[in-house]
N, C-alpha and C positions, 0 to 999 in steps of 0.2 A: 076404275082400272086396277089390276091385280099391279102389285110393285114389284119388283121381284129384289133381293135383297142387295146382290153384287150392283146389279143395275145403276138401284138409287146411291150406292155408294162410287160409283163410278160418276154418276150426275153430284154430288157433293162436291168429292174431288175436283170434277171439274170446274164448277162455280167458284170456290178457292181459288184453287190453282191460276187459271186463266186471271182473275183479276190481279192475283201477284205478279204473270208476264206480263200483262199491259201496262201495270204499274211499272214495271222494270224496265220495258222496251221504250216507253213514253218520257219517263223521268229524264233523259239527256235533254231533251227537249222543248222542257217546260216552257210555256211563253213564250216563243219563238213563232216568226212569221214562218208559213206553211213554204213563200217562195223561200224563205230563209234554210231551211230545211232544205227543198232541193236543190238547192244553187249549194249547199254546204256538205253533201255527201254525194260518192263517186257513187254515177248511175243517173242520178237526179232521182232517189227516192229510199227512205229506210223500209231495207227486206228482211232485217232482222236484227240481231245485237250485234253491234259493234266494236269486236273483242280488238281487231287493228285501224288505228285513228287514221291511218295513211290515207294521202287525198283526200281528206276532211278540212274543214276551213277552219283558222284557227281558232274562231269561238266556239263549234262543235267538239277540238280538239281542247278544249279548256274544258267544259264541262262534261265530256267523256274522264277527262282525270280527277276530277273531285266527285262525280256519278256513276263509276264502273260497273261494267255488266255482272246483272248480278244482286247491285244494289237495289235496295225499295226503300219508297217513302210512307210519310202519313196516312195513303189510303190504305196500307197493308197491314203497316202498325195499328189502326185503330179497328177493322176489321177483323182483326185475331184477335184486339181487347174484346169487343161483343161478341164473340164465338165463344172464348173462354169463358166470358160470363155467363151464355146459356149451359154450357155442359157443364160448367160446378155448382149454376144452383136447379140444375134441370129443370129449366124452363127460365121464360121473361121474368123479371125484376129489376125495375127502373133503377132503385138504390144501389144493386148490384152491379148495373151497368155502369151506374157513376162513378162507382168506385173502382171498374175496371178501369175508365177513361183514365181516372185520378191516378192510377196507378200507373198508363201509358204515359202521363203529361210530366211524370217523375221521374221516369226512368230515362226519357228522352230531353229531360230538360238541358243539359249542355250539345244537344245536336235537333235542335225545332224543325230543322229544314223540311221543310212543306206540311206545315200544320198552319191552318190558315186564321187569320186574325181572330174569327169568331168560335169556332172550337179552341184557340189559346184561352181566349177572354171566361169563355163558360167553365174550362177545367182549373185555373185559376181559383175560383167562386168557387166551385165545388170542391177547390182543396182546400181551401179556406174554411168550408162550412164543415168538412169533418174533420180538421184539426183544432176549430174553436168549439167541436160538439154541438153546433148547431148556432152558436152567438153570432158568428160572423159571418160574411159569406152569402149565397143562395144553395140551399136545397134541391135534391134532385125534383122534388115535387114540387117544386115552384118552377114556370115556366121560365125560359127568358123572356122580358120584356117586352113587349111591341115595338119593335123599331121606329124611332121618329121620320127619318130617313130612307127614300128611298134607294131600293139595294142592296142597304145592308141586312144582315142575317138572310139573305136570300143565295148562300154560294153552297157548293154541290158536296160540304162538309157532311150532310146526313145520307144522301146518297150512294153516295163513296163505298160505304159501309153496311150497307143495309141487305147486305147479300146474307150471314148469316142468320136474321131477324127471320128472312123472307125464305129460307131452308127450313128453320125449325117450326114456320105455319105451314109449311108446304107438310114435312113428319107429322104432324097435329092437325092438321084438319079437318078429320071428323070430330075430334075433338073442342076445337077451342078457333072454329071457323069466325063465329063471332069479333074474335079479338084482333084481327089481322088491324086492321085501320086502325083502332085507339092505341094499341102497342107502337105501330108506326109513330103516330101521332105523338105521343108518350115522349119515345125515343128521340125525336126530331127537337121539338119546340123544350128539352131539358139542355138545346145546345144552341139554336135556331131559333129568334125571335120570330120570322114572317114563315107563316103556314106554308106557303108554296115550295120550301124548302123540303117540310116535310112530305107532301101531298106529291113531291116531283120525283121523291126518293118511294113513297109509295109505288109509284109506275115500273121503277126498277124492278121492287120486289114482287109486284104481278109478274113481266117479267121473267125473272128467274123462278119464279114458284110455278108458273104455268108449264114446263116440260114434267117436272117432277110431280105433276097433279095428272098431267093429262096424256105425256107421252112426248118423244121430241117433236118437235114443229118443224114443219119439209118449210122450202123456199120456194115461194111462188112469185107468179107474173106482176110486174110492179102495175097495181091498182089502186084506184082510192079507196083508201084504207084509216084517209080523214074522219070516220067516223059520225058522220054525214046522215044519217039512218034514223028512225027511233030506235030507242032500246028498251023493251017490255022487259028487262033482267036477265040475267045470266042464263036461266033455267030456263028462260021461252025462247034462248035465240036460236033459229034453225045452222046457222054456221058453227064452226070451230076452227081450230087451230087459228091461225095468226089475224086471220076475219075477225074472229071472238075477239083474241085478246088486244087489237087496237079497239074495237068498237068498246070494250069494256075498262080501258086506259083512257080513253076520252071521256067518257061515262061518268066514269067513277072521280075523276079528277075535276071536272066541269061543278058535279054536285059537291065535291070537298071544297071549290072555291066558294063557291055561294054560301055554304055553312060558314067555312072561316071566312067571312069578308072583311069582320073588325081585326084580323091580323093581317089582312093586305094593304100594305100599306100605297100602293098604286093600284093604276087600274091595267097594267100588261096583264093578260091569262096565260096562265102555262096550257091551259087546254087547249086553246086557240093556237100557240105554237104548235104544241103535238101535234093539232089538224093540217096546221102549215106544212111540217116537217113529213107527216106520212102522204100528204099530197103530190110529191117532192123528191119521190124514192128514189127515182132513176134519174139523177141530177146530183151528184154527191156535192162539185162544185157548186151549184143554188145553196145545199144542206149547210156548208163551210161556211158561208159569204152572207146566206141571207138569217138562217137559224144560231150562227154562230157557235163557236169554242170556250169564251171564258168560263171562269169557273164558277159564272151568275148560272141558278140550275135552272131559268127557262132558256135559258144556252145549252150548256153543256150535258141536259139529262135529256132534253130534244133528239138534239143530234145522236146523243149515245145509243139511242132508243131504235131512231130513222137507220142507222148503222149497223145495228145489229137485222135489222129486219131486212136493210140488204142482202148480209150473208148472213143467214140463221144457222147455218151447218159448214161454212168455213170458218175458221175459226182464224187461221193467218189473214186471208183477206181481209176480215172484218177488223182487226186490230191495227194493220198496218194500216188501213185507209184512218185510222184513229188517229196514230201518230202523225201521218204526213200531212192532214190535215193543220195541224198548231195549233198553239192556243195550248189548253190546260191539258196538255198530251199527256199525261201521267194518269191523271185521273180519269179523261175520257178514255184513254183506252183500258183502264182499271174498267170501268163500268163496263166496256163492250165486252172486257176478257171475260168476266163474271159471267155477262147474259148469253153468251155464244155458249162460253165452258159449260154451265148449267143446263146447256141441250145438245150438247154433243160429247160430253163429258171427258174424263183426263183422257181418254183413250181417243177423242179427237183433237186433243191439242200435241202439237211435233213434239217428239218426245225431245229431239235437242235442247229447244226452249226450256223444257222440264229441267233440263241439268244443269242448265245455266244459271237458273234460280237460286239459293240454298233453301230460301223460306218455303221451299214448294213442301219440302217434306213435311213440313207442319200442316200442312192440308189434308194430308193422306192419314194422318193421328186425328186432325179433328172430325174429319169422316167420320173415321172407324167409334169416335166418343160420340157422333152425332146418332151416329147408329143405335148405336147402343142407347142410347138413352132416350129418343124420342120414335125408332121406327117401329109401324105393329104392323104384322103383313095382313 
């Protein structure tokens, strides 16, 4: 498919942008039960940012005062750390990236608020490791550990973020097609002890890189889209658009389990949820209740997934069913704003939202650096 250049910079912008309003619109609400949410704002449901707390309960009006519109968290902060790292050393390098992290986990370090226990722990180690020159600490090139535990290293900390990874294979893909999975992979398990971590944050970046590979993706009739089928490969399947890219989210996530199986450290599948979850479309409450919210990512990368394939081309619906849902609303609707953004681009996201951001504008810069340095028409 010919790119055209404005286009794909309008599909960047969006992919940014959008996961910084979800991040923004979600963050008041972190953790909070869904009925909590609407029993706690006039209406009975959030339709946008919440600039007057009036008629708010007063735990929404507590965390409206220390969250104001406007602010973001952790998934925004470390998503612009891996953006800035591809466009300074133009292209992937793990080392680079750690050092971005390291340098997010410093600069934030007297305000941590929503960096989650296992990205604190990994950036820790890696500030460690390049303050002691490598004596102390762990190395980007050393994995984290296998979890003993199940659960842990399995939370939606690589996911979060994995929008700008899954742009710069989307610019490079005839290029450096090969690389999309081990960079993932790379990326993930340098924070992420249990593979499904990174393999769930994989699906994101399909995902997001599928409009910008192939064109936006329209909304269709809810179908099983479980992924149910064989798959002879990408290249022999007679379908496209959103047909393809579940049947190829299930595909490709099913055979990354099986590889990584000495890092799972249970036996739940993220694949077998995804099938659950696209089973399930037209049932948002089943998605909420049965697929789950937390910020465990065969929760919360499910649902984000199921969500966006709801509204592929609204971009409000799909976020606020994000939020009003609960659960780890910051970061799920981070994930939806990204994947919706990245096929309807900034110019389908309400430009009010836009303004009520500040961080947006750092979107519209990394485009324009994204551009420039990885697009060939």
């Amino acid at each position: 498919m010919k790119r055209d250049r404005e286009w794909i910079r309008d599909m960047i912008r969006g992919c940014l942008t959008g996961g910084m309003i979800g991040d923004g619109l979600g963050l008041p609400f972190e953790m909070m039960r869904p009925e909590d949410i609407w029993m706690g704002v006039p209406g009975g449901e959030v339709t946008g940012f919440i600039a007057d707390p009036t008629g708010c309960s007063e735990e929404i009006r507590r965390r409206l005062k220390k969250r104001p519109v406007g602010m973001i968290s952790d998934d925004t902060q470390l998503t612009l750390a891996s953006a800035d790292s591809l466009v300074r050393l133009g292209g992937f390098d793990l080392a680079n990236q750690a050092i971005a992290l390291v340098e997010a986990y410093h600069f934030n370090t007297d305000n941590v608020y929503g960096w989650g226990g296992t990205t604190l722990d990994a950036a820790a180690e890696l500030s460690e490791w390049f303050a002691s020159g490598g004596v102390r600490g762990r190395g980007p090139m050393t994995p984290v550990p296998i979890p003993t535990m199940s659960g842990k290293g399995c939370g939606n900390g690589v996911a979060m973020r994995i929008g700008p990874l899954a742009i710069y294979h989307a610019l490079t893909y005839d290029r450096n097609a090969a690389d999309f999975f081990p960079d993932m992979r790379a990326l993930g398990l340098m924070t992420h002890g249990d593979a499904r971590a990174w393999i769930a944050a994989a699906c994101v970046g399909l995902v997001v890189s599928t409009p910008l590979l192939e064109g936006r993706l329209s909304a269709i009739d809810f179908v099983d889209l479980s992924g149910n089928g064989e798959c002879g490969g990408c290249d022999t399947m007679e379908v496209g658009g959103i047909e393809k890219l579940t049947t190829c989210i299930i595909c490709n996530s099913r055979q990354m389990e099986e590889e990584e199986a000495d890092r799972i450290p249970d036996i739940r599948s993220l694949s077998v949820t995804l099938g659950n979850a696209f089973r399930n479309l037209d049932d948002p409450q089943l998605l909420r209740e049965f697929i789950g919210t937390s910020s465990f990512a065969l929760e919360s990368v499910p649902f984000a997934i199921a969500t966006f394939l709801r509204h592929p081309t609204d971009f409000r619906a799909a976020v606020l069913e994000a939020v009003n849902a609960g659960g780890d609303t910051d970061t799920t609707a981070s994930m939806v704003g990204a994947m919706v953004g990245a096929n309807v681009g900034a110019s389908g996201i309400p430009a009010e939202w836009i303004e009520m951001v500040p961080a947006t504008s750092r979107a519209s810069e990394l485009a324009d650096e994204m551009i420039k340095k990885f697009y060939r028409p």
